[in-house]
ZAMARGU-4260 file (C-alpha; in steps of 0.2 Angstrom, whole numbers, plus 5000, padded with zeros to 4 digits):
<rodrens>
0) 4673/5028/4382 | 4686/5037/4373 | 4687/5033/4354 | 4706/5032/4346 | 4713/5027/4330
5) 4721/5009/4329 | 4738/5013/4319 | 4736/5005/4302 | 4742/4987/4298 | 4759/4985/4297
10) 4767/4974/4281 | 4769/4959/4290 | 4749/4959/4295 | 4744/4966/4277 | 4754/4951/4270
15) 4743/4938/4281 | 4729/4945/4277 | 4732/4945/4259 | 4736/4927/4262 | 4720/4924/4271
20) 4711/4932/4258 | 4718/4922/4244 | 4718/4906/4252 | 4698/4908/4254 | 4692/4914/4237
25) 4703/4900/4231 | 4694/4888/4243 | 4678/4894/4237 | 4682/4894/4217 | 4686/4877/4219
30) 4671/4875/4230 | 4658/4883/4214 | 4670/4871/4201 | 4669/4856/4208 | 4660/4857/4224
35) 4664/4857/4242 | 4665/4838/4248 | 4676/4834/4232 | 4688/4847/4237 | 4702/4843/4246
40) 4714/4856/4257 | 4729/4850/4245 | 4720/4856/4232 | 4714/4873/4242 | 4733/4877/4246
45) 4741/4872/4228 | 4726/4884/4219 | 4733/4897/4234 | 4751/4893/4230 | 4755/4889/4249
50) 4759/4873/4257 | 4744/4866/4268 | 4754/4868/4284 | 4750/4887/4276 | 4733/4882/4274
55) 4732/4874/4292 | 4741/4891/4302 | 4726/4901/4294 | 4713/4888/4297 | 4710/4875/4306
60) 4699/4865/4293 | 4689/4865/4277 | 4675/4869/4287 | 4682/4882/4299 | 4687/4891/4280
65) 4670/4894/4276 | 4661/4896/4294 | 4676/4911/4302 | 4665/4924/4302 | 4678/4942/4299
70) 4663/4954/4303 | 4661/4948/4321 | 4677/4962/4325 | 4671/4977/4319 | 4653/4974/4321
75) 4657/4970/4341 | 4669/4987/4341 | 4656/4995/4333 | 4641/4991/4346 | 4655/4996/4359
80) 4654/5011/4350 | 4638/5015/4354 | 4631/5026/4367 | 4627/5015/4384 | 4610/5024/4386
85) 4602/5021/4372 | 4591/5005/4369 | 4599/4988/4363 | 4588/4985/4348 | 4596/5006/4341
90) 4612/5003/4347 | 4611/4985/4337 | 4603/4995/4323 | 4618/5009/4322 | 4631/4997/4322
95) 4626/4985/4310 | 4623/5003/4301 | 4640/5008/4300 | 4647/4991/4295 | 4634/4985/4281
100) 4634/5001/4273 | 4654/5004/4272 | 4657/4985/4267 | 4665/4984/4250 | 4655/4977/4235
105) 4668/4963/4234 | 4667/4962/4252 | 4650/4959/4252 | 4649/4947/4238 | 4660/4936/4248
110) 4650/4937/4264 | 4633/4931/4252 | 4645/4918/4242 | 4650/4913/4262 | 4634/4912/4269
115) 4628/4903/4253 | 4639/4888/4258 | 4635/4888/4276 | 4615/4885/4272 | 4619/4874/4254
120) 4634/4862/4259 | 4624/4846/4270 | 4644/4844/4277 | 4644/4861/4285 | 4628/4857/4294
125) 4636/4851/4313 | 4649/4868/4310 | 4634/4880/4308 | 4625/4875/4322 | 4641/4877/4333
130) 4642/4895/4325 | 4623/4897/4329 | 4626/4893/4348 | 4643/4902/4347 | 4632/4917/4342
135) 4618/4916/4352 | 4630/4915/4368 | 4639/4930/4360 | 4623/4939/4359 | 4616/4936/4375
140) 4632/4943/4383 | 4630/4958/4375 | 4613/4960/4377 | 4616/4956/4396 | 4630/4967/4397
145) 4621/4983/4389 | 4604/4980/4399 | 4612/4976/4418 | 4603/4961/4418 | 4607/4942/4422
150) 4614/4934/4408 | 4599/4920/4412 | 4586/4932/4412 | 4573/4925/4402 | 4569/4941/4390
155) 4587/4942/4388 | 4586/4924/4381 | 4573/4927/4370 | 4580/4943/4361 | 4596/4934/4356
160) 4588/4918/4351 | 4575/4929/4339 | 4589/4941/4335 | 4599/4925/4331 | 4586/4916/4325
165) 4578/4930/4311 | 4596/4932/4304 | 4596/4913/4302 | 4581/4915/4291 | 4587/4928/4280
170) 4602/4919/4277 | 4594/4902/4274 | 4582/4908/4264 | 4597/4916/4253 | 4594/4934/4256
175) 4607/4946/4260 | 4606/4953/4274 | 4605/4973/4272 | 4604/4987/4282 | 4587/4991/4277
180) 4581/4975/4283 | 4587/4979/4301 | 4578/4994/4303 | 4562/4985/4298
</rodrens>
């Protein structure tokens, strides 16, 4: 696989992003202030200074807010960084690696602040366990994928689901989830 350089974000894309950004650590201000139930989405987009059609091009829901996971991207094109031959577990290792450990601070306060929510708020419960499963499948394609084998192989269900499963820990339990711990 040949590695290449994306070109940078144009203005257009830095501006939705910007948008995106402000929209959720608006959301989740309000969130800390006066909870999550007792926010509503009008309330999201006037703290945000867009209308909530604004609110709803960027997200679906309240819930969808808080659950949209922005490391699944580079953490997928990091593990499709990593060399085919060696062992999934490494190659799981390397990637998670190189995007844990170049997150910024403010980056990875908000993922801790994010995940906070997902395991605290009883209303996010049905959401997280979509993202659970969305994750699982998600891992148990790449594990099939990088190992040859059946997508239904047995092992290769049981890696994801404890793979899956011993993130879910951590985060329930409200630790962050560092790089040092994967290599444990």
């Amino acid at each position: 696989m040949q590695a290449h350089e994306s070109a940078p974000p144009g203005l257009r894309e830095r501006k939705k992003e910007r948008t995106r950004r402000t929209i959720r650590s608006e959301a989740f201000r309000l969130f800390k202030e006066q909870g999550y139930a007792e926010t509503t989405v009008e309330q999201i987009a006037a703290a945000a200074e867009v209308s909530p059609s604004t609110f709803f091009r960027y997200f679906p829901s309240k819930e969808q807010l808080v659950i949209a996971d922005d490391l699944d991207a580079p953490m997928l094109e990091a593990l499709q960084r990593q060399p085919m031959e060696l062992p999934l577990l490494e190659a799981l290792r390397r990637a998670s690696d190189e995007v844990f450990t170049h997150l910024p601070d403010d980056l990875q306060e908000f993922e801790y602040t994010r995940l906070g929510f997902m395991h605290s708020v009883p209303e996010l419960r049905g959401a997280v366990a979509q993202e659970a499963e969305r994750n699982m499948n998600l891992m148990i394609d790449i594990a099939a994928q990088r190992t040859g084998r059946d997508r239904d192989d047995p092992e290769i269900q049981m890696f994801a689901g404890a793979l899956i499963g011993g993130f879910q820990g951590l985060i329930r339990a409200g630790n962050p989830i560092e790089p040092t711990l994967i290599h444990r």
